[in-house]
OpenMM code with the backbone's topology and positions (N, CA, C; nanometers):
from openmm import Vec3, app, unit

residues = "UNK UNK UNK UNK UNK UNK UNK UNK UNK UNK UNK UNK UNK UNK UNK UNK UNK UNK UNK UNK UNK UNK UNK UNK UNK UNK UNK UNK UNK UNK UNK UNK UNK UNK UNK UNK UNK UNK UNK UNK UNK UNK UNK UNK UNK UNK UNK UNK UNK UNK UNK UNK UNK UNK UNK UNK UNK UNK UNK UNK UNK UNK UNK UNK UNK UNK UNK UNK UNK UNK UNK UNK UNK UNK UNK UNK UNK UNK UNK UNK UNK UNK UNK UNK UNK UNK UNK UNK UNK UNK UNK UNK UNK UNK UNK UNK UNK UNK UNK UNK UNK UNK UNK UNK UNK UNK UNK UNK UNK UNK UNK UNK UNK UNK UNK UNK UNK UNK UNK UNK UNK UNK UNK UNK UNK UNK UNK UNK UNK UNK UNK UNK UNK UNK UNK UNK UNK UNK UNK".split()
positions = [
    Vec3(11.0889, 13.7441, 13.7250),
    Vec3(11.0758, 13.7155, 13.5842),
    Vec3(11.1015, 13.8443, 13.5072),
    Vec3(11.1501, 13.8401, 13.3894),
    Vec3(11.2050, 13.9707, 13.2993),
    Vec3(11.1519, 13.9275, 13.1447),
    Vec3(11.1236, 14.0169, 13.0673),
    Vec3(11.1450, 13.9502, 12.9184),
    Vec3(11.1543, 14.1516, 12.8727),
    Vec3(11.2785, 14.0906, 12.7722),
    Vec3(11.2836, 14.2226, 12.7166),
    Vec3(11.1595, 14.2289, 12.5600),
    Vec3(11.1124, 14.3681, 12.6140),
    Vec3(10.9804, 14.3852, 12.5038),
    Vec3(11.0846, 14.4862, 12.3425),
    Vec3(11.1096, 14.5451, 12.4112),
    Vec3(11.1598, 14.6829, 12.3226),
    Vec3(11.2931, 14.7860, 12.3093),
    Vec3(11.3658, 14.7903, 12.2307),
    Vec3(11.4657, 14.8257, 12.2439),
    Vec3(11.3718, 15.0164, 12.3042),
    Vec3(11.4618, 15.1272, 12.3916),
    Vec3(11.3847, 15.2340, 12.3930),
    Vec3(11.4199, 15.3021, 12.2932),
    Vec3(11.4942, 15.3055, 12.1949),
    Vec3(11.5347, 15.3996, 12.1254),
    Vec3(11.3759, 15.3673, 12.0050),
    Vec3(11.3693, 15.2592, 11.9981),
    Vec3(11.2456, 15.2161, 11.8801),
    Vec3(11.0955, 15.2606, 11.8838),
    Vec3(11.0803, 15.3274, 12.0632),
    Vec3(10.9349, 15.3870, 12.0634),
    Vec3(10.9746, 15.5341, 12.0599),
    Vec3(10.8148, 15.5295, 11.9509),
    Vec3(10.8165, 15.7028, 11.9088),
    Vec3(10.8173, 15.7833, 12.0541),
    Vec3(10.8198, 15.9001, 12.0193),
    Vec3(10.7593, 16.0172, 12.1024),
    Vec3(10.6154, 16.0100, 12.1003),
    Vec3(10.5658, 16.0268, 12.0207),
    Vec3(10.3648, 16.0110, 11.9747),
    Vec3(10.3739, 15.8715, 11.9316),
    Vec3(10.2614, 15.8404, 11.9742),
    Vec3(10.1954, 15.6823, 11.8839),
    Vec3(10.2276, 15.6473, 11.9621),
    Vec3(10.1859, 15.4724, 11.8760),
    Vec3(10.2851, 15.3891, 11.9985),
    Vec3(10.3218, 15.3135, 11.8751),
    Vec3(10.3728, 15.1643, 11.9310),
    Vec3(10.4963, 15.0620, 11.8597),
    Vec3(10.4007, 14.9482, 11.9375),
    Vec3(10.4002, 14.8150, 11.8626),
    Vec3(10.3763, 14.6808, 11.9011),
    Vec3(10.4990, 14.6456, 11.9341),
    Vec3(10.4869, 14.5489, 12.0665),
    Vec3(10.6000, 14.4579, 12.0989),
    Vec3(10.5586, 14.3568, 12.1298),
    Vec3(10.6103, 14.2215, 12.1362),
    Vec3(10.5316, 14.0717, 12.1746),
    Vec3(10.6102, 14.0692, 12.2982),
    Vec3(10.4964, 14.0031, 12.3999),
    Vec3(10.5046, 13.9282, 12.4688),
    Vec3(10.4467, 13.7969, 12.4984),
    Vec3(10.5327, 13.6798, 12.4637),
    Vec3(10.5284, 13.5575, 12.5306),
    Vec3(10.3427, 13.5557, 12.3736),
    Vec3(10.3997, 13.5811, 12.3263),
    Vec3(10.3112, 13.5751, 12.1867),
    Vec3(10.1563, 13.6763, 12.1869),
    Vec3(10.1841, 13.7591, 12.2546),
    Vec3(10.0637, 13.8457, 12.3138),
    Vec3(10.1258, 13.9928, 12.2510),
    Vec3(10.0355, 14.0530, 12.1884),
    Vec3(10.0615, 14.2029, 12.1077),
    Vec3(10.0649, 14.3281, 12.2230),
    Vec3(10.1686, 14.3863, 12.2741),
    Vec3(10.1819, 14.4703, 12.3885),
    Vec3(10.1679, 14.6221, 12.2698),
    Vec3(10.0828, 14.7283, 12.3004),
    Vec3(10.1535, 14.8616, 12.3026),
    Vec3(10.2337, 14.9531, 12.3634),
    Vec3(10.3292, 14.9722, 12.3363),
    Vec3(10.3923, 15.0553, 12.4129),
    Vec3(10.3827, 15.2287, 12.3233),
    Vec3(10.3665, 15.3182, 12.4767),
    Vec3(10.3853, 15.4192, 12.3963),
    Vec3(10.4607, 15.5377, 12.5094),
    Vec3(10.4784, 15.6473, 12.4545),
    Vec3(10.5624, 15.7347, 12.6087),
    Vec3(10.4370, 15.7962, 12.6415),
    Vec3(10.4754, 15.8397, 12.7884),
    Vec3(10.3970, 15.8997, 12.8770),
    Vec3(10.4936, 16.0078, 12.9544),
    Vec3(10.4586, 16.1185, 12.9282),
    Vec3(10.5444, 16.2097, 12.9440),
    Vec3(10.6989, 16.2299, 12.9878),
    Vec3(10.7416, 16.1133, 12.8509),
    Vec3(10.9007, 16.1204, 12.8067),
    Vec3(10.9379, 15.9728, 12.9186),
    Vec3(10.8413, 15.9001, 12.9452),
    Vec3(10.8641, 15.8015, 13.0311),
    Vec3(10.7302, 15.6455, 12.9312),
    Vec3(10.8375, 15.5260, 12.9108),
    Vec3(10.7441, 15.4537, 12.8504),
    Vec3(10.6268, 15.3660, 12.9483),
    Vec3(10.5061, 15.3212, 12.8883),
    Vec3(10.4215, 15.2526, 12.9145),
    Vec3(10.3766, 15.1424, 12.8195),
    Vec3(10.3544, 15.0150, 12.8836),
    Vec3(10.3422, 14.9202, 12.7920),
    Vec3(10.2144, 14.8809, 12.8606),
    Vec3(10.0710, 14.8550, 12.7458),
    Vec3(9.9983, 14.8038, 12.7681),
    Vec3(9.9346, 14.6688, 12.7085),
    Vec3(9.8706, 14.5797, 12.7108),
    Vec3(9.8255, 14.5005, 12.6097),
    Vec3(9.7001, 14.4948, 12.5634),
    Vec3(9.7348, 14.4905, 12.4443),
    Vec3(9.6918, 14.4932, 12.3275),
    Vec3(9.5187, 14.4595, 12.3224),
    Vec3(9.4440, 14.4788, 12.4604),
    Vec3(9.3065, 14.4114, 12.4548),
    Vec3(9.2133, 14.5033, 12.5171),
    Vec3(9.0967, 14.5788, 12.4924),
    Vec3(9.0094, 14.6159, 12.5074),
    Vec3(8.9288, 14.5165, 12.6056),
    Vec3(8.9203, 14.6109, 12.7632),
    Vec3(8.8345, 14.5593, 12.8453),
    Vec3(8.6941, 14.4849, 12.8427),
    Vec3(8.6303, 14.5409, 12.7165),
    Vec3(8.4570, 14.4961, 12.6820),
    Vec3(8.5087, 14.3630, 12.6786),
    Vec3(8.5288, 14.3251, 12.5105),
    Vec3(8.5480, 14.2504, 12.4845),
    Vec3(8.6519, 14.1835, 12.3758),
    Vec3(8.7240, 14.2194, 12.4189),
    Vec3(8.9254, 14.1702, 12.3491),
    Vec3(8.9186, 14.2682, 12.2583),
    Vec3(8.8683, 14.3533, 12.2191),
    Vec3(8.8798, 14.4730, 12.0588),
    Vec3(9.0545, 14.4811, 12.0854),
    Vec3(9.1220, 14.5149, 11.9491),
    Vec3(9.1997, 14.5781, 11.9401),
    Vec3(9.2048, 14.7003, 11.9741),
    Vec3(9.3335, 14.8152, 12.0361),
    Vec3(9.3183, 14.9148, 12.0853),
    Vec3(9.3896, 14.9553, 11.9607),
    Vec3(9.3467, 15.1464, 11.9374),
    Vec3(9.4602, 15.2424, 11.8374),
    Vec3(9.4279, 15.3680, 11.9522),
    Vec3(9.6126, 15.4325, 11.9493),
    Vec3(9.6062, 15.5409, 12.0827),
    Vec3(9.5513, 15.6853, 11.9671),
    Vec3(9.4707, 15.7373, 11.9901),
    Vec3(9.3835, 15.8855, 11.9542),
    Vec3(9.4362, 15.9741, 12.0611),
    Vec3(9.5390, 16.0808, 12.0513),
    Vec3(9.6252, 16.1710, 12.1322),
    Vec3(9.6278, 16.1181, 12.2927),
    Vec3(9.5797, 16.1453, 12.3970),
    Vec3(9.6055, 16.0543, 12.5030),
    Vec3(9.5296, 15.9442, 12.5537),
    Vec3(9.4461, 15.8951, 12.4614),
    Vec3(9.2880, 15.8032, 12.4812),
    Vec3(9.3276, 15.6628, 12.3852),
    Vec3(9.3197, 15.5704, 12.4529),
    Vec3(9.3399, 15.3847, 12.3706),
    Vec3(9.1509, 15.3965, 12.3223),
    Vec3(9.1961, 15.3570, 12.2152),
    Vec3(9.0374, 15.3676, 12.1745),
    Vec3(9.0059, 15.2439, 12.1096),
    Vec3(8.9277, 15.1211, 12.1274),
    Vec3(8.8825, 15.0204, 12.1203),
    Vec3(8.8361, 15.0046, 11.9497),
    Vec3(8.8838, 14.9506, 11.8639),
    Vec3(8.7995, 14.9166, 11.7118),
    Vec3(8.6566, 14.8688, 11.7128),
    Vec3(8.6538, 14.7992, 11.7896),
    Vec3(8.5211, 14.7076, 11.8256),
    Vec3(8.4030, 14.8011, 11.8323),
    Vec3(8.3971, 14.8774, 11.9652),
    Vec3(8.2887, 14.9161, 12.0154),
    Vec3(8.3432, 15.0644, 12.0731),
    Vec3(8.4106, 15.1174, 12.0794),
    Vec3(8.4350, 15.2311, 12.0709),
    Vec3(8.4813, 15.2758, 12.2217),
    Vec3(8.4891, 15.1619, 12.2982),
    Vec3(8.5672, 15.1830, 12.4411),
    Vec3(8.6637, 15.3122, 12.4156),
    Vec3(8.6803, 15.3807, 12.5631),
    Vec3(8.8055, 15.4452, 12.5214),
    Vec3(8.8632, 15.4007, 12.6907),
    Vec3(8.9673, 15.4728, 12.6971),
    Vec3(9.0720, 15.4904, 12.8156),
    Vec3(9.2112, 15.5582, 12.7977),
    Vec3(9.2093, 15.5887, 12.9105),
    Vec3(9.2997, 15.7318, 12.9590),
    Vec3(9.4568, 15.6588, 12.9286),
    Vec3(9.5193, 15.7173, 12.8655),
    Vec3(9.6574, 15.6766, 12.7570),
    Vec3(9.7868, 15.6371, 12.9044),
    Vec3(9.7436, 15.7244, 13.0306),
    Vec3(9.8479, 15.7820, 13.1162),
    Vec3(9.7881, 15.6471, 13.2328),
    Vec3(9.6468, 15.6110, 13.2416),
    Vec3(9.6435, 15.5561, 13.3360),
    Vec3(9.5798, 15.4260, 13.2986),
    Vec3(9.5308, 15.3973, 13.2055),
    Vec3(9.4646, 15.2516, 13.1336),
    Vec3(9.3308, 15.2569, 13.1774),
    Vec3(9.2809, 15.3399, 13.2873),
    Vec3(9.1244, 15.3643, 13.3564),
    Vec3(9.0283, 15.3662, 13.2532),
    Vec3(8.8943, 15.3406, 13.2488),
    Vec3(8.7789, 15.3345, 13.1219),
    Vec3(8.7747, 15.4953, 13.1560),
    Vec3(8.7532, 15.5669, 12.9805),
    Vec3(8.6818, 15.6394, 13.0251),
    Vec3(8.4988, 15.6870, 12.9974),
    Vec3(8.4821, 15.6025, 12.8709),
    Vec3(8.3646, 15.6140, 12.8160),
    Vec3(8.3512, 15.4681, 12.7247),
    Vec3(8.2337, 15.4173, 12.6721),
    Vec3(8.1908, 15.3397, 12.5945),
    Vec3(8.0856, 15.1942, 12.6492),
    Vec3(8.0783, 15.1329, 12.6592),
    Vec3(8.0223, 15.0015, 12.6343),
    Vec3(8.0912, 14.8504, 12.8028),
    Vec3(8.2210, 14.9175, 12.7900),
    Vec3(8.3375, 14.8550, 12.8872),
    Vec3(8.2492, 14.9419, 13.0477),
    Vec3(8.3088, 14.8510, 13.0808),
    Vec3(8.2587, 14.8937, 13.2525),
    Vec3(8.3041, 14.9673, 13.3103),
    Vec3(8.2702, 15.1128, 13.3611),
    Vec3(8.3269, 15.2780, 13.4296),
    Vec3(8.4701, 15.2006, 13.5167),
    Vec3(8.4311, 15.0807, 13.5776),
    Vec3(8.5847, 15.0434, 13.6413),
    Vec3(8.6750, 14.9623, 13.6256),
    Vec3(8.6873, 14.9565, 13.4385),
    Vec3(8.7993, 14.8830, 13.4234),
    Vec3(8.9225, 14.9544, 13.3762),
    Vec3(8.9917, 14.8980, 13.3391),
    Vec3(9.1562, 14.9079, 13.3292),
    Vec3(9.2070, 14.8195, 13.2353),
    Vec3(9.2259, 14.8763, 13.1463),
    Vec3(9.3673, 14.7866, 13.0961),
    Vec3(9.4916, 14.7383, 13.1230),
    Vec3(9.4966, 14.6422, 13.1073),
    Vec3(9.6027, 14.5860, 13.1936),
    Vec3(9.7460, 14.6240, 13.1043),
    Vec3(9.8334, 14.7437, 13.2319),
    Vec3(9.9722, 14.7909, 13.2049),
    Vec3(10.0630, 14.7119, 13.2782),
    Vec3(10.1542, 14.6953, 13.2179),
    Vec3(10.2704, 14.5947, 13.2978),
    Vec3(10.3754, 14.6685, 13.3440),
    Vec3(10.4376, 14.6234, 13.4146),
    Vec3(10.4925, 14.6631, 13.4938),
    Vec3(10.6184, 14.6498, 13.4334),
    Vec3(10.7028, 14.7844, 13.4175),
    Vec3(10.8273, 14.7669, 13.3432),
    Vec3(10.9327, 14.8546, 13.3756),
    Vec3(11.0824, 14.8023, 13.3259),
    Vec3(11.2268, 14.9462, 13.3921),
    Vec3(11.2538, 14.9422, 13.2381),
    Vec3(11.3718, 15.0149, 13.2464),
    Vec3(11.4803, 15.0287, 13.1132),
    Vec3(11.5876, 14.9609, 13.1922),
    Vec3(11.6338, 14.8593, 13.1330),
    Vec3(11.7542, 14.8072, 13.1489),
    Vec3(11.8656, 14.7750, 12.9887),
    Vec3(11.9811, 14.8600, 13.0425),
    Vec3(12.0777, 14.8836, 12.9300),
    Vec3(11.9986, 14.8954, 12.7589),
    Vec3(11.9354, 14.9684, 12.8086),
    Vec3(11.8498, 15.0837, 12.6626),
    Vec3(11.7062, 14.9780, 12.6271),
    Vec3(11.7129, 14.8824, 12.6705),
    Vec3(11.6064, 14.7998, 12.6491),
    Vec3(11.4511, 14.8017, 12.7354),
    Vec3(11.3379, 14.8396, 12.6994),
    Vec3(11.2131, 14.8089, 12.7947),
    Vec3(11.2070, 14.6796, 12.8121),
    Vec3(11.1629, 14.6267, 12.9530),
    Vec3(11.2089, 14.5059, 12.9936),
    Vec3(11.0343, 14.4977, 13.1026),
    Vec3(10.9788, 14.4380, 13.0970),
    Vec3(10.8611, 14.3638, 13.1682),
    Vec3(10.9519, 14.2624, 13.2482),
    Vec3(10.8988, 14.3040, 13.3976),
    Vec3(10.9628, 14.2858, 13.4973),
    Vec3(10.8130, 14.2072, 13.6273),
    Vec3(10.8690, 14.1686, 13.6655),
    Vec3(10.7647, 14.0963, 13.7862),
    Vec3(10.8468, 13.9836, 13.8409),
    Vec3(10.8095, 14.0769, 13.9523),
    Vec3(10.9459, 14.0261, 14.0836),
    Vec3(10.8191, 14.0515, 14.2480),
    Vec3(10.8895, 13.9150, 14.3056),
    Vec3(10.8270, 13.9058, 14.4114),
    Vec3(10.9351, 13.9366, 14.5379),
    Vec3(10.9174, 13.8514, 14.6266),
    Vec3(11.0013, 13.8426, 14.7319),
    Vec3(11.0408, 13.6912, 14.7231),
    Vec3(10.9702, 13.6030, 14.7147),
    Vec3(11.0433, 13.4686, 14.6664),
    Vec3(11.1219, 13.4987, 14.5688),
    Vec3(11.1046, 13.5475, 14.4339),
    Vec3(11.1749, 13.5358, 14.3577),
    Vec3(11.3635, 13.5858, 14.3937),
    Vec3(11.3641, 13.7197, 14.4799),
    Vec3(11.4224, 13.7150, 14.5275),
    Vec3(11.5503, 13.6052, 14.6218),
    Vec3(11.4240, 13.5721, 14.7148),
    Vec3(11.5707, 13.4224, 14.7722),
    Vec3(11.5522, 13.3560, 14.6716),
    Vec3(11.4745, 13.3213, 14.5788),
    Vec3(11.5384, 13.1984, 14.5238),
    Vec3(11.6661, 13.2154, 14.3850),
    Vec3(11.7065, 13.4220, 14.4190),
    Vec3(11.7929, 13.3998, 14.3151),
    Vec3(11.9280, 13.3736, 14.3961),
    Vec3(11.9300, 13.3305, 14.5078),
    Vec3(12.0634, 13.3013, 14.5848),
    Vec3(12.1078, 13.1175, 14.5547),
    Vec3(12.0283, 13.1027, 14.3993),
    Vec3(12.1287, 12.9532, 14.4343),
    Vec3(11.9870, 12.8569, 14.3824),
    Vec3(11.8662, 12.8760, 14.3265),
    Vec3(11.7647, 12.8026, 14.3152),
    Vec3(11.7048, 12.8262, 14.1111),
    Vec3(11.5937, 12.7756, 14.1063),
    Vec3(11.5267, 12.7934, 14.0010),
    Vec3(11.5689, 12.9321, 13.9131),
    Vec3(11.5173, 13.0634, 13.9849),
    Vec3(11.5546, 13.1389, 13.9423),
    Vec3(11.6671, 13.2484, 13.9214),
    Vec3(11.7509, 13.1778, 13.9843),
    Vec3(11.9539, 13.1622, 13.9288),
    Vec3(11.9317, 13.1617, 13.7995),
    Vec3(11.9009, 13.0240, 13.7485),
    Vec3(11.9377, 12.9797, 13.6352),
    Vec3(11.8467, 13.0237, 13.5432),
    Vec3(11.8032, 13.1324, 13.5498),
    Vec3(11.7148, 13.2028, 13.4219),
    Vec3(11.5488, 13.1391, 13.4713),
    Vec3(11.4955, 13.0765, 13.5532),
    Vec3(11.3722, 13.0468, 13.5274),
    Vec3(11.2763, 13.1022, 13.6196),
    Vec3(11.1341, 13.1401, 13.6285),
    Vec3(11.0678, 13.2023, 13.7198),
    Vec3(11.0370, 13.1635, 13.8715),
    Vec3(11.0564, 13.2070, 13.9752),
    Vec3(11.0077, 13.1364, 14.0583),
    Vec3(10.8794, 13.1154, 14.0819),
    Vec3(10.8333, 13.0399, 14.1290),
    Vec3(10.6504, 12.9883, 14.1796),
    Vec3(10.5707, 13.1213, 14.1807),
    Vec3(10.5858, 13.2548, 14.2483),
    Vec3(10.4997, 13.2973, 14.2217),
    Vec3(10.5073, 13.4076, 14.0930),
    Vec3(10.5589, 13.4009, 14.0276),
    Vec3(10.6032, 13.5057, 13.9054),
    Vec3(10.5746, 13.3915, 13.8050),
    Vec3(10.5883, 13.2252, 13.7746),
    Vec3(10.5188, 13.1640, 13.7409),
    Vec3(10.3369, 13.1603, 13.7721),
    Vec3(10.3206, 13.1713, 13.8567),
    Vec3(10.1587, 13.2017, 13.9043),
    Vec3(10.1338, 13.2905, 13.8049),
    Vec3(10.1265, 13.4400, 13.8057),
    Vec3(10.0916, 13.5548, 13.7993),
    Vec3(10.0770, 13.5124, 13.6444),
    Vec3(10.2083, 13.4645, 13.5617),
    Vec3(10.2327, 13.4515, 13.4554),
    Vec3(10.1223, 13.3969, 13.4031),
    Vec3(10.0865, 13.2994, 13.4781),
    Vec3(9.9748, 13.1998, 13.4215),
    Vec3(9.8319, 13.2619, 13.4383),
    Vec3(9.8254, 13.3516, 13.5528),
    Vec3(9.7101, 13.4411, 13.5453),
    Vec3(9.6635, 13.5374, 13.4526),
    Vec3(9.7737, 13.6198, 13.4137),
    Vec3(9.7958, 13.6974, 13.2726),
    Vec3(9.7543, 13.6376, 13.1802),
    Vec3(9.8113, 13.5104, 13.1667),
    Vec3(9.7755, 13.4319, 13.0421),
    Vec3(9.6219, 13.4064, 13.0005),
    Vec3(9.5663, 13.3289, 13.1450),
    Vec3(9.4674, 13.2762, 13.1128),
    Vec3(9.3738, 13.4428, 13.1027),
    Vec3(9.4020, 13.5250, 13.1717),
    Vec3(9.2963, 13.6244, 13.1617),
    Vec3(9.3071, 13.6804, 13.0286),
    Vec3(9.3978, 13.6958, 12.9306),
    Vec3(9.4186, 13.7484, 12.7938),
    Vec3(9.3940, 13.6425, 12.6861),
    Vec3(9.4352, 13.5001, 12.7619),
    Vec3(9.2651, 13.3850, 12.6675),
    Vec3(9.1769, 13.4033, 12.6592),
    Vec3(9.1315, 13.4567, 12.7434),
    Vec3(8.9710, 13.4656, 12.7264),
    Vec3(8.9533, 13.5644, 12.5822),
    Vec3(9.0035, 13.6399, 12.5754),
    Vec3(8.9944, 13.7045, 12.4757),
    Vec3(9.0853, 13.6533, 12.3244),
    Vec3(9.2161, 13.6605, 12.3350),
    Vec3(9.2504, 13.5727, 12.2504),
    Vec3(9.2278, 13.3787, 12.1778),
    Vec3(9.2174, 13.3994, 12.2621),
    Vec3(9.1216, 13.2301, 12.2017),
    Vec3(9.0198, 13.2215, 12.1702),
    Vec3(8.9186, 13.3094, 12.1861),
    Vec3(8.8083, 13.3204, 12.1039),
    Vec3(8.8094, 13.3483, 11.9864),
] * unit.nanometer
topology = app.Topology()
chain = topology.addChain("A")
for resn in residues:
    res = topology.addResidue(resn, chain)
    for name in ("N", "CA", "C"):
        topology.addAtom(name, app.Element.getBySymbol(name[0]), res)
């Protein structure tokens, strides 16, 4: 599965930039001249994140976490969470959220995901993402 988030020329050097995914608010920002895309949700409890020099810092409750690795580092959120970073390349100048299995693989020889669509388990995952970023967005 692929969805392009961001052209690269459009994220700063400092800060970051919103990009949607699949209707979900991603930040992306660089990490030493290399991008990172995270989403948009505070481990406690869904807060919006704003990046403070290398620290995502939670509106809500004052969570923070490490800009380079998504790890908690202080607040309210639990010493071992993470924000969830996706997994992404640059393809032809574009940041592109990528999640690829080994099925997905054979099945691009001629199946489902030939023709543009995910295979079973990149559909899974998808739906795991989802429902885990409901919990917070649907409230």
């Amino acid at each position: 599965m692929r969805h392009e988030l961001i052209p690269v020329s459009d994220i700063p050097a400092t800060g970051t930039v919103s990009a949607d995914l699949l209707g979900r608010e991603i930040l992306v920002t660089m990490v030493k001249g290399k991008p990172r895309a995270f989403v948009n949700v505070c481990m406690h409890h869904g807060g919006p994140l704003s990046l403070e020099g290398d620290t995502f810092v939670c509106a809500w409750h004052g969570s923070t976490f490490d800009a380079r690795t998504g790890h908690a580092l202080s607040g309210p959120v639990r010493p071992d969470a993470r924000l969830i970073m996706l997994p992404t390349r640059i393809e032809e100048g574009m940041l592109v959220y990528v999640y690829e299995t080994h099925e997905d693989d054979s099945q691009a020889r001629g199946s489902a995901a030939a023709m543009g669509r995910p295979g079973v388990h990149a559909r899974r995952r998808l739906r795991e993402l989802a429902s885990s970023l409901g919990t917070w967005f649907d409230s």
